[in-house]
C-alpha positions as CSV (number, residue, x, y, z in Angstrom):
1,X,0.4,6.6,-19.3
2,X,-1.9,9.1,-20.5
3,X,-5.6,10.6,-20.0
4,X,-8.7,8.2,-19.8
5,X,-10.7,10.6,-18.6
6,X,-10.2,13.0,-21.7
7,X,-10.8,10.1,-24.4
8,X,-14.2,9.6,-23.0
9,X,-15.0,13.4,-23.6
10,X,-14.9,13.8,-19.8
11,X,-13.2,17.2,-18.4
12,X,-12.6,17.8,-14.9
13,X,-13.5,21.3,-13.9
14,X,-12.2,24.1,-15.6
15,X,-8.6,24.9,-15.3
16,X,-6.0,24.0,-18.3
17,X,-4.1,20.4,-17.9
18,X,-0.2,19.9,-18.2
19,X,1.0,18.7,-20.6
20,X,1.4,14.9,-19.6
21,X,-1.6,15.5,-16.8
22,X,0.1,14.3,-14.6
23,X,2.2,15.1,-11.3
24,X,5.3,15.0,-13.3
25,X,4.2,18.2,-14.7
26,X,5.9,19.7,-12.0
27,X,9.6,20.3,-13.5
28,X,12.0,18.0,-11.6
29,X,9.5,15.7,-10.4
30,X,9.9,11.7,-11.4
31,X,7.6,8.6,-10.7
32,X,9.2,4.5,-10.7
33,X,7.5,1.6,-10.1
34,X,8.4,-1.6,-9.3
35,X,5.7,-4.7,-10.0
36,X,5.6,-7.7,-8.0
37,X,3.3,-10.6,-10.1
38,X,4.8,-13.8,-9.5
39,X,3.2,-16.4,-7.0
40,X,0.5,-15.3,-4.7
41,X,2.3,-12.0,-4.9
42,X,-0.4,-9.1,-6.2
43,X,1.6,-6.2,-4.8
44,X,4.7,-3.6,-5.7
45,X,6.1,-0.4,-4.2
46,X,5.3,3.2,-6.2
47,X,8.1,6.0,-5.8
48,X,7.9,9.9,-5.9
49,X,11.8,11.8,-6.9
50,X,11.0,15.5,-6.0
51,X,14.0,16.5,-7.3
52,X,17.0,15.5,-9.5
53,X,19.2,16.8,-6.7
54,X,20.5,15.6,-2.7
55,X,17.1,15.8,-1.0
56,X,19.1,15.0,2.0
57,X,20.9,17.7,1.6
58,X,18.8,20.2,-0.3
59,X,15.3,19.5,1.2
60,X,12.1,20.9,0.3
61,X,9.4,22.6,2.2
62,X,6.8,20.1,2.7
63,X,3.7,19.5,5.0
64,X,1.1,16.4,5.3
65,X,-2.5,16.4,5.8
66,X,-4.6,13.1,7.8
67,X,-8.7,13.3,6.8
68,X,-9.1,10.2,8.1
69,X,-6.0,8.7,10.2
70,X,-6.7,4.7,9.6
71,X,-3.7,4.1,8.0
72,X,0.4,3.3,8.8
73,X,2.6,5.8,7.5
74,X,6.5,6.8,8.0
75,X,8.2,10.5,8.4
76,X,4.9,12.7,8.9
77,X,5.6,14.0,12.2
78,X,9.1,15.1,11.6
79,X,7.8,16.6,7.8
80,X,4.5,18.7,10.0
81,X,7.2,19.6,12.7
82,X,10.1,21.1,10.4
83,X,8.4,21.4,7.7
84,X,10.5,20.0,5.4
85,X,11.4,16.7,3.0
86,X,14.5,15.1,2.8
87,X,13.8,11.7,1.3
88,X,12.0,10.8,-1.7
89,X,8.2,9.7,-0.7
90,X,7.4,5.9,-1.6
91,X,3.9,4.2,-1.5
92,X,3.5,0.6,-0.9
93,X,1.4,-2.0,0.8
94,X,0.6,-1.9,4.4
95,X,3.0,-5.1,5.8
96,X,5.9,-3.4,3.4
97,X,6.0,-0.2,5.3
98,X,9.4,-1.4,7.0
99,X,11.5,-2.7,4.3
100,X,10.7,0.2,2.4
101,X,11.9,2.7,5.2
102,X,14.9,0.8,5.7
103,X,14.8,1.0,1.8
104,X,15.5,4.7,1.7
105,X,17.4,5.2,4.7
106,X,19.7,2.7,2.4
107,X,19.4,5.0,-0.3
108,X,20.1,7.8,2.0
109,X,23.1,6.8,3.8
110,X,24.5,5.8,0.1
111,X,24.5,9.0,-0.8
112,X,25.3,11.0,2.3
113,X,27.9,9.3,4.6
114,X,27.7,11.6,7.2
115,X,24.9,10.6,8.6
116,X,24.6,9.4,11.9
117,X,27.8,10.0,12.3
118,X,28.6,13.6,12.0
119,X,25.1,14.8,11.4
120,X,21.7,14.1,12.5
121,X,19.4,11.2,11.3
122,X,16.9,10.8,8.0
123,X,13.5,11.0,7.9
124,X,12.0,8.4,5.5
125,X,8.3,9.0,4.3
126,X,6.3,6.0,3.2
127,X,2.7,5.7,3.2
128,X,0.6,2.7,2.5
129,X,-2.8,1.1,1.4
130,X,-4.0,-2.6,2.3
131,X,-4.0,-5.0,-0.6
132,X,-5.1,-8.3,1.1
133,X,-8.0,-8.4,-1.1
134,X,-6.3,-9.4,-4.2
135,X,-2.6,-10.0,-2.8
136,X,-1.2,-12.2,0.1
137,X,-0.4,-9.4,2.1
138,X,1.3,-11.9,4.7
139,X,3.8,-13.3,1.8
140,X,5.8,-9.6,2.2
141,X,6.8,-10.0,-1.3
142,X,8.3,-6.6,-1.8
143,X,12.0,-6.1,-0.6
144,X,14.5,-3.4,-0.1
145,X,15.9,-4.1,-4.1
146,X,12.4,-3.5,-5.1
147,X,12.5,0.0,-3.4
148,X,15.8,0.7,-4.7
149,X,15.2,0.0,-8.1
150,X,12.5,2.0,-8.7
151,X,14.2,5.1,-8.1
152,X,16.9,4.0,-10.4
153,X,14.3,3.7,-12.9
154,X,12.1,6.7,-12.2
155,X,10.9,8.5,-15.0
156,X,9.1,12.1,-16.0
157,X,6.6,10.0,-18.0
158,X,4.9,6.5,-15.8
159,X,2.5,3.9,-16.2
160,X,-0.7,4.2,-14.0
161,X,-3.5,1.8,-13.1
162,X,-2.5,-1.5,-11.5
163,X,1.2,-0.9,-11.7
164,X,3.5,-1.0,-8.6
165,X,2.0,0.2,-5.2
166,X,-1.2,-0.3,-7.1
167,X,-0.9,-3.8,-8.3
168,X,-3.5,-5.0,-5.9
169,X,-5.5,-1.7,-4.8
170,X,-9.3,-2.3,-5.5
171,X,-11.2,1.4,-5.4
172,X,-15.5,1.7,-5.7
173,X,-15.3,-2.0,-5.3
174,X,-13.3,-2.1,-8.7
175,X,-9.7,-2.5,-9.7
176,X,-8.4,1.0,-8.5
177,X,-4.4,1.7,-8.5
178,X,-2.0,4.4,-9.7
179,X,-3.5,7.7,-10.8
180,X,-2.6,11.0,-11.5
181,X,-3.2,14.4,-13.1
182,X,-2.1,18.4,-13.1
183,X,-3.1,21.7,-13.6
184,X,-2.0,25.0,-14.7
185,X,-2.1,27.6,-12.5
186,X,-1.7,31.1,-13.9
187,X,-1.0,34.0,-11.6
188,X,-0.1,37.9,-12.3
189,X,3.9,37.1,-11.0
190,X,3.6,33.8,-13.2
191,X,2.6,30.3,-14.3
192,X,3.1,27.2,-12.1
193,X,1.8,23.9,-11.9
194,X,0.4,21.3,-9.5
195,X,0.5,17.9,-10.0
196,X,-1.2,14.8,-7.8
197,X,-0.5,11.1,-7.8
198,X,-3.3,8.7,-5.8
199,X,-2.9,5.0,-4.9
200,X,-6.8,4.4,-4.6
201,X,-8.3,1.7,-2.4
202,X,-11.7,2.5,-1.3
203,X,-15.1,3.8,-1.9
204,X,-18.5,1.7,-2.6
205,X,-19.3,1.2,-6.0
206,X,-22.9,2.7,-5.8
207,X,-21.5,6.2,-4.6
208,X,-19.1,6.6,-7.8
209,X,-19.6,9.9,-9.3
210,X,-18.3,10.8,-12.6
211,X,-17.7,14.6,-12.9
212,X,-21.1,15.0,-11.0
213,X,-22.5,12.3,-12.3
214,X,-23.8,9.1,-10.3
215,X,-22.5,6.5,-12.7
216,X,-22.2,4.1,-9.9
217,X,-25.7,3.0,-9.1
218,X,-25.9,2.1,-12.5
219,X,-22.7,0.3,-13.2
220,X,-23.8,-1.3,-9.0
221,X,-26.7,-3.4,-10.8
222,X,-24.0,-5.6,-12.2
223,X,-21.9,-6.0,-9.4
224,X,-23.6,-8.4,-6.9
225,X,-20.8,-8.4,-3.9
226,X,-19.4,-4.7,-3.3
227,X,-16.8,-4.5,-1.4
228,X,-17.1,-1.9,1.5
229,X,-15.5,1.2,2.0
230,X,-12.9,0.2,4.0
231,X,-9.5,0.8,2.2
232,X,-7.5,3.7,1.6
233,X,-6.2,6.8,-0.8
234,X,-2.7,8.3,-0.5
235,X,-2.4,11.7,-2.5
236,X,0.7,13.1,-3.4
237,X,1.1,16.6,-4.1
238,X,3.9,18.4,-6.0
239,X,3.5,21.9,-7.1
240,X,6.0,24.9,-7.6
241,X,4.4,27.7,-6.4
242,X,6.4,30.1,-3.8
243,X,4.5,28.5,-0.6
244,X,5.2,28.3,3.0
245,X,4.9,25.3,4.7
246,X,1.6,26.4,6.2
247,X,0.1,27.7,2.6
248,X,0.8,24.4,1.4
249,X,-1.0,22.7,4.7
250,X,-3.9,24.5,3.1
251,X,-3.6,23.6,0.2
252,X,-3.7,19.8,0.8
253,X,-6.7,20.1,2.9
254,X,-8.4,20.9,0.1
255,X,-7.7,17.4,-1.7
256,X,-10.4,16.2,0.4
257,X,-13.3,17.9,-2.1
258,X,-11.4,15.9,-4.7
259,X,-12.1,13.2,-3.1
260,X,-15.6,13.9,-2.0
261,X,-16.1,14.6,-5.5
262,X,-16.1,11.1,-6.8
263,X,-18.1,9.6,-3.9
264,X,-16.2,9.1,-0.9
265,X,-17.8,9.3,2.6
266,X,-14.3,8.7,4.1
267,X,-15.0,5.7,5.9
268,X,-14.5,4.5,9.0
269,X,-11.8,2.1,8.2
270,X,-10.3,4.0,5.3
271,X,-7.5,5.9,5.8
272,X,-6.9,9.3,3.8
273,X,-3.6,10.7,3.9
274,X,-2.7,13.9,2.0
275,X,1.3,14.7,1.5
276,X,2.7,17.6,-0.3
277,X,6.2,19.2,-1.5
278,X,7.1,22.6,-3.4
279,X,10.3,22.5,-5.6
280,X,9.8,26.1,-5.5
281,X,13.3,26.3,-3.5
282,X,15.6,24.6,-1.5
283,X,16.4,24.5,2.0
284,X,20.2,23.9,2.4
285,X,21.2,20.9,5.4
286,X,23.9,22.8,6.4
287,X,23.5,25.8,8.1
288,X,24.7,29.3,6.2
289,X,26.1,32.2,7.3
290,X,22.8,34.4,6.5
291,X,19.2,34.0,7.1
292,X,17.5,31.9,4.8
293,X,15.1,33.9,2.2
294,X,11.6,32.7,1.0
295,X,9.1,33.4,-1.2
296,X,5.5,32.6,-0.9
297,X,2.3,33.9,-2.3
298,X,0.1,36.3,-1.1
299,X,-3.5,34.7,0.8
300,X,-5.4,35.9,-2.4
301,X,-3.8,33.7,-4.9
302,X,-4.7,31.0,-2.5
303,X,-8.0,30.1,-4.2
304,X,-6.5,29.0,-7.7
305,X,-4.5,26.8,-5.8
306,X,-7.2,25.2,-4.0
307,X,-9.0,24.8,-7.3
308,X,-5.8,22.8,-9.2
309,X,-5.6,20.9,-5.9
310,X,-9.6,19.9,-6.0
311,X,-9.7,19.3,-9.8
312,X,-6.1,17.0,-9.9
313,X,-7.5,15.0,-7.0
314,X,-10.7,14.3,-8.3
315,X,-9.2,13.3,-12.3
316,X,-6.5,11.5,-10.5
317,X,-8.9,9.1,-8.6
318,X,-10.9,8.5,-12.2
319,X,-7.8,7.9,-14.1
320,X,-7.0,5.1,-12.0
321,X,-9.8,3.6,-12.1
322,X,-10.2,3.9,-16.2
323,X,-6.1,2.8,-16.2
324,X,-6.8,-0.4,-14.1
325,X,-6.5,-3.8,-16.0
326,X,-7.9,-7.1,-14.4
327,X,-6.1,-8.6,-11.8
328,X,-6.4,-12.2,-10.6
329,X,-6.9,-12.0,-7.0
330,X,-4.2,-14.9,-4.8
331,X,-7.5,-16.0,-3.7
332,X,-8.9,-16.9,-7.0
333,X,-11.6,-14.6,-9.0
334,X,-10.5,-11.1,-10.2
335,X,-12.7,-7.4,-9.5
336,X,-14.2,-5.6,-12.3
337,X,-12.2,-2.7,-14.0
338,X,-14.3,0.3,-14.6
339,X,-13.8,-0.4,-18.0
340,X,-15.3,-3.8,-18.0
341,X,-18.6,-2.5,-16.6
342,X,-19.1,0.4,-18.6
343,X,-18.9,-2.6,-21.9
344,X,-20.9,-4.6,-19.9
345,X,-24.3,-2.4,-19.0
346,X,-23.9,0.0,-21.8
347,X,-23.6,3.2,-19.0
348,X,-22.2,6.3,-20.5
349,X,-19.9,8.4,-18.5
350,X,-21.2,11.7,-19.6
């Protein structure tokens, strides 16, 4: 927990950080992971509470974004249809994906037991990145009681780095993982925030850039075998500005500059998926009497926005990196953290 990025004198772009920097800024909003370490098992499940509240039954506008669409996720086209969230969002590795939908429709049906019976169905979201690299992806270590624990244990303040979903994540051909980081955003109606999480798996070490800076062909002289860039980044947005469903579209769009802003070409094989949620209001499960009423911002205020989305992306993606503690792969051998390297060839960040 904390900022890396700051305690290296590095500040990403220009608006004001909250005051953890990261997406539990976002007042409501709680992160729990849950670390599997034993065995061959490298791996974990990372989970997103965007409210205190029945998401089932108070749901949140919501929307998704696919840059690049190599990747096995739960729930999107049901959350780009209606537009709406009614599950908390869990990240995990790519053979998990099932056990951690049946996971939450567990949780779910717990909580609301008149579904599928006297009500529609649930629409779990889960996304995932592939950790075969450093775990035994085929052992399918995480289970259901894994899922379900993290939310019990979910917290306003988490660990990051290689901590649940990102146990085994390797990013720039580093140890990548967890990251995460908000912003302020202050309009003339109020202040808000925006908060992103990222499970980071990809990028090539030689493109790493370092608030504009191309760190990584330095730090690539002392890495003989990169891996290529052909993992994958999940970002989750939280924010409580008054957005449509179709503001906030836009807004995710715009985590891929975050992205593009520490080096990635978004390659071939690496999926990015971008999913988002405003706790800005509620919309009931049961139908009421009256039409529903909704703010959202005017198309001006748009741009500040798009800058929190682009800077929290980009700090997010470094704070996992600079988080990440070694790892011992199943297969033997570990990757470098970006910590290591920088000790190691004497490269300065700024």
């Amino acid at each position: 927990m904390g900022t890396k990025t700051r305690t290296y004198g590095i500040t990403i772009g220009r608006m004001t950080a909250g005051e953890r920097n990261q997406i539990t800024d976002v007042h409501g909003v709680k992160v729990g992971h849950q670390t599997r370490m034993e065995g061959k098992a490298r791996t974990g499940v990372t989970v997103i509470l965007p409210h205190e509240g029945n998401l089932f039954k108070q749901k949140l506008l919501a929307a998704s974004h696919v840059i690049n669409g190599f990747g096995k996720t739960t729930g999107l086209i049901q959350v780009d249809e209606m537009g709406t969230l009614e599950t908390p969002i869990a990240l995990t590795n790519t053979f998990a994906v099932g056990r951690v939908y049946d996971a939450l429709v567990d949780y779910s049906l717990e909580r609301n037991p008149e579904i599928g019976r006297t009500t529609g169905t649930v629409n779990p979201v889960v996304g995932e990145c592939n950790d075969m690299h450093v775990n035994d992806i085929r052992n399918r270590s995480v289970t259901k009681e894994d899922v379900l624990q993290a939310l019990q244990e979910a917290e306003s303040s988490f660990d990051e780095g290689s901590v649940g979903a990102g146990t085994g994540m390797l990013c720039y051909s580093m140890k990548g993982g967890i990251g995460s980081a908000s912003r302020k955003i202050d309009l003339n109606h109020g202040s808000y925030t925006l908060g992103v999480l990222t499970l980071t798996n990809f990028g090539t070490l030689s493109d790493l850039r370092v608030d504009g800076k191309a760190v990584g062909r330095e730090l690539s002289q002392a890495v003989q075998d990169q891996e290529k860039d052909r993992g994958s980044v999940m970002v989750i947005c939280a924010t409580d500005l008054p957005v449509s469903e179709r503001q906030l579209k836009r807004i995710l769009k715009r985590a891929a500059a975050g992205l593009s802003r520490t080096g990635s070409i978004v390659g071939n094989g690496s999926g990015e998926v971008v999913i988002g949620f405003t706790t800005a209001g509620t919309i009931p499960h049961d139908k009421p009497d009256q039409p529903l009423s909704l703010e959202m911002l005017h198309e001006e205020d748009m741009d500040e926005a798009f800058r929190a989305i682009r800077e929290s992306c980009e700090e997010a993606v470094l704070e996992s990196l600079l988080h990440a503690m070694p790892v011992e792969s199943s297969k033997g051998g570990q990757r470098p953290t970006l910590n290591d390297l920088l000790e190691k060839t004497g490269c300065s960040l700024l």
